[in-house]
LUMMI-776000 format. One line per field, with one value per residue (C-alpha): residue number from 1; residue in one letter; x, y, z. Coordinates in pm, 1 decimal. Layout:
// LUMMI-776000
i <- c(NUM,...)
aa <- c(A,...)
xx <- c(X,...)
yy <- c(Y,...)
zz <- c(Z,...)
This chain:
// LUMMI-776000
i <- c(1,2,3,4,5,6,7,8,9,10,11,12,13,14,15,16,17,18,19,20,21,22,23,24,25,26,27,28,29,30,31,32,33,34,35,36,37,38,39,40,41,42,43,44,45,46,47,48,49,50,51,52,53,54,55,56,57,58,59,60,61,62,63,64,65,66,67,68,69,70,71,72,73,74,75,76,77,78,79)
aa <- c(X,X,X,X,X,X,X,X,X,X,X,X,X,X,X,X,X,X,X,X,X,X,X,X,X,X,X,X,X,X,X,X,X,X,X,X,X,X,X,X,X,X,X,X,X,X,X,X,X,X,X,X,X,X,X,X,X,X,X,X,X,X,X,X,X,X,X,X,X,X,X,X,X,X,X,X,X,X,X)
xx <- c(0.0,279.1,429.2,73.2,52.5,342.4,332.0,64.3,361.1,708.9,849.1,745.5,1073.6,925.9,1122.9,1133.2,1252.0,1527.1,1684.0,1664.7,1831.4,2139.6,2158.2,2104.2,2331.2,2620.0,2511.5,2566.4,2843.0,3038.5,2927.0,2749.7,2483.0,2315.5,1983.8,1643.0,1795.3,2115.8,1951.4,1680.6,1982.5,2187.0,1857.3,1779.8,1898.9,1646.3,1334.6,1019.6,1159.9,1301.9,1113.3,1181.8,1556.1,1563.8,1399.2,1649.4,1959.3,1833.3,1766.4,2152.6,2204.5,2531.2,2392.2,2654.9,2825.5,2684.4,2881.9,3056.0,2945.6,3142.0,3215.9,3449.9,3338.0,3411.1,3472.7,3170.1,3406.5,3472.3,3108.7)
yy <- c(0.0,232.4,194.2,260.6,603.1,717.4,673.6,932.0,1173.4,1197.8,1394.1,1150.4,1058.5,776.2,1004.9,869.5,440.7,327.2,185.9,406.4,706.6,480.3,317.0,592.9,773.7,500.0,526.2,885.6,936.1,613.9,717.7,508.9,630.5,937.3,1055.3,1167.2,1545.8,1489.2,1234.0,1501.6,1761.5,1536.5,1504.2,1829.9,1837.4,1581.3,1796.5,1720.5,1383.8,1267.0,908.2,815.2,924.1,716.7,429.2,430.3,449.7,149.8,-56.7,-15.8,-210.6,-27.4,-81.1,-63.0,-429.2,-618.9,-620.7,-900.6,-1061.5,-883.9,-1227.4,-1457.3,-1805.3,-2059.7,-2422.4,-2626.0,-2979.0,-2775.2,-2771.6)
zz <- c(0.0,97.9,-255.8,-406.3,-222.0,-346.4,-756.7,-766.0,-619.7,-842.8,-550.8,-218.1,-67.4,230.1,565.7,846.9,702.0,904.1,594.8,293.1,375.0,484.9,166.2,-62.3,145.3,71.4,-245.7,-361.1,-97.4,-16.5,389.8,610.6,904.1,701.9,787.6,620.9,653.1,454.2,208.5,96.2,92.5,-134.7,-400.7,-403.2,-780.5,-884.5,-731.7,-834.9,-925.7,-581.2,-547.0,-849.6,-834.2,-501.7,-644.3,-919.5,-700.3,-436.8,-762.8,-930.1,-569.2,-412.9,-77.4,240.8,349.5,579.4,893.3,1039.8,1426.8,1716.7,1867.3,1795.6,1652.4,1908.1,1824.0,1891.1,2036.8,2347.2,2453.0)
């Protein structure tokens, strides 16, 4: 439904997604950790064709590396 609501509007940039200003962030900048502020900021030149612009960017798939587990892998013939 979400996705419905916003093809009626060019310009509809979903704020407020914990994922998509993070990876079209990496994607236009190479830095991880951006927020809805500095994502609109950075597609300011595509105004009035934001969403699609976004949509565009998250499908060429440069999204940020997943990161590895903090602990150590144990071996499992100790237990």
């Amino acid at each position: 439904m979400e996705a419905l609501k916003h093809r009626a509007v060019a310009d509809a940039l979903t704020t407020g997604d914990l994922h998509l200003p993070g990876h079209i962030g990496y994607a236009l900048t190479g830095r991880r950790g951006l927020g809805d502020a500095e994502v609109l900021e950075l597609l300011a030149p595509y105004a009035g064709q934001r969403h699609q612009a976004g949509r565009l960017i998250l499908l060429a798939g440069r999204i940020p590396a997943r990161r590895e587990p903090q602990a150590p892998l144990g071996r499992i013939a100790r237990l």
